[in-house]
C-alpha positions as MATLAB code, in Angstrom:
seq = 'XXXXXXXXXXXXXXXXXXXXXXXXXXXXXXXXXXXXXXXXXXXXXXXXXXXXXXXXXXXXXXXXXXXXXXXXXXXXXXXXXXXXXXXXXXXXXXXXXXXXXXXXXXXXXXXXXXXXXXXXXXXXXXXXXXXX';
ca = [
      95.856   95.082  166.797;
      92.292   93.435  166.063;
      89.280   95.497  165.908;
      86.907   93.056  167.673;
      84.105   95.351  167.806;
      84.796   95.652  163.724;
      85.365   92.389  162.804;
      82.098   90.825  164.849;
      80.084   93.654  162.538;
      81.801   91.807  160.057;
      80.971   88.555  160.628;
      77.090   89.722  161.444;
      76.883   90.424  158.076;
      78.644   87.704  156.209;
      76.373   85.399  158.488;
      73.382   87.532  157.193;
      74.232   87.139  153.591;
      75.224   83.784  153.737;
      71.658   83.240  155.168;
      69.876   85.096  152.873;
      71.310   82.927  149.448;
      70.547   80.125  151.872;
      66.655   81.090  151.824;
      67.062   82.046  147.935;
      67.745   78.647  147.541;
      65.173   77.063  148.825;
      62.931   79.492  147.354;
      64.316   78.516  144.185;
      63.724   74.581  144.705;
      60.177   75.448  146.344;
      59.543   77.234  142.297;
      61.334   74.564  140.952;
      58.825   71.803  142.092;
      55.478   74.342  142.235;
      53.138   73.078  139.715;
      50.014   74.137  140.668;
      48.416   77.622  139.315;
      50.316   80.736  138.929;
      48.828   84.123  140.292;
      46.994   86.894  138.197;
      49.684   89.020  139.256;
      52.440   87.239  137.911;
      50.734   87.108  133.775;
      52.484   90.897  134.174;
      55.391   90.082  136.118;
      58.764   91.822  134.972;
      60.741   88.410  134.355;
      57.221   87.062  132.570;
      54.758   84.230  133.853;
      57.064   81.115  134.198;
      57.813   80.488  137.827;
      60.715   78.698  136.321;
      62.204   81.830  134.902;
      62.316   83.053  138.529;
      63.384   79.810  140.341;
      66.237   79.806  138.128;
      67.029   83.940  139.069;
      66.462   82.875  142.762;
      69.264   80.006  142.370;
      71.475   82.349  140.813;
      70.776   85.156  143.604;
      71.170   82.895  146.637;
      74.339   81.730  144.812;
      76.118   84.848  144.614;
      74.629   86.026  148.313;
      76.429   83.122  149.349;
      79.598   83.529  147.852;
      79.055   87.208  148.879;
      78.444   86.450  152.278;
      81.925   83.803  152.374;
      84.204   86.270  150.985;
      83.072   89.362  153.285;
      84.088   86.752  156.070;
      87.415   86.903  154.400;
      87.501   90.689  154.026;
      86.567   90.987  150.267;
      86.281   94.400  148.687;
      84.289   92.639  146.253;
      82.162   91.225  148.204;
      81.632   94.020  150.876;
      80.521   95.827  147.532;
      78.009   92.818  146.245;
      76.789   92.687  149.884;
      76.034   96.427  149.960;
      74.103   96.201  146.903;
      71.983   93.567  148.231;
      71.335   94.842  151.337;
      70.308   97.681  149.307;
      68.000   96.352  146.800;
      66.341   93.381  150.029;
      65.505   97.066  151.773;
      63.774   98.432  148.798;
      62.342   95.475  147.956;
      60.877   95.109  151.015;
      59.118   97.942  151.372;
      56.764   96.798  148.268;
      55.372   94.228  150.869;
      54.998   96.863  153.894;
      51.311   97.112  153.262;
      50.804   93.165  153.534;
      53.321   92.187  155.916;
      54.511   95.641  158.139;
      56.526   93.847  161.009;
      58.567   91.366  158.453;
      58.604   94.241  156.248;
      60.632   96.773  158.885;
      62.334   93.248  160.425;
      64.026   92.735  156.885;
      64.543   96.586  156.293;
      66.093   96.870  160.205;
      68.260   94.027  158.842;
      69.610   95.387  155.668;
      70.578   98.751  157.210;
      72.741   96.730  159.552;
      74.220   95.078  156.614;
      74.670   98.323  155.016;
      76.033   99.709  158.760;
      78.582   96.856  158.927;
      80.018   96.813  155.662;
      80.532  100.380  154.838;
      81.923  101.481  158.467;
      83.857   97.834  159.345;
      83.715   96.464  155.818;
      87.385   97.630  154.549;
      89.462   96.515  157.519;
      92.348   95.197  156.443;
      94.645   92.308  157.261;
      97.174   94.276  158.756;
      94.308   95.513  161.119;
      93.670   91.879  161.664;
      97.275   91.033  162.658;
      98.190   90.284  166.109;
];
């Protein structure tokens, strides 16, 4: 028998992930094309000052949330576990930015614990659960 209620948690999160590498990608052509001056902050950045250092980690991010988001749709223990890890580190991440931004901020952390929600209690249905 199907677990509808399961499966649409499913699918809310492969549709959230699939998003999210969507929006690393076009961060990652918007940092691609930037030429203009970087900020003060970023001279003592972790990845170091070349915006093209992080385009390219953005492109490889959205990348693998895509293919994260795409193979949770097909029930992927894989990755249900790359999913929870990136709903995990988007929630921590966005709490650096609650001071600047406090509605996006608990918006994107709301967001990832439904992520987190989906995948760990409807995340390791099975096909047989899935059969008709």
């Amino acid at each position: 028998m199907i677990d509808e209620v399961g499966y649409r948690w499913v699918k809310f999160a492969s549709i959230v992930l699939f998003f999210a590498g969507v929006l690393r990608i076009f961060d990652s052509i918007w940092a691609f094309g930037y030429s203009g001056p970087l900020p003060q902050t970023l001279k003592h950045a972790l990845f170091g000052d070349s915006i093209t250092t992080y385009a390219w980690l953005w492109l490889i991010t959205g990348v693998i949330l895509i293919g994260a988001g795409i193979s949770v749709l097909y029930l992927s223990t894989l990755g249900r576990l790359i999913g929870i890890v990136a709903a995990i580190v988007g929630g921590l991440g966005a709490m650096t930015w609650m001071p600047y931004y406090p509605v996006w901020s608990l918006l994107y952390i709301g967001l990832a614990l439904l992520v987190i929600y989906a995948l760990t209690v409807y995340g390791g249905l099975s096909g047989r659960q899935l059969a008709t």
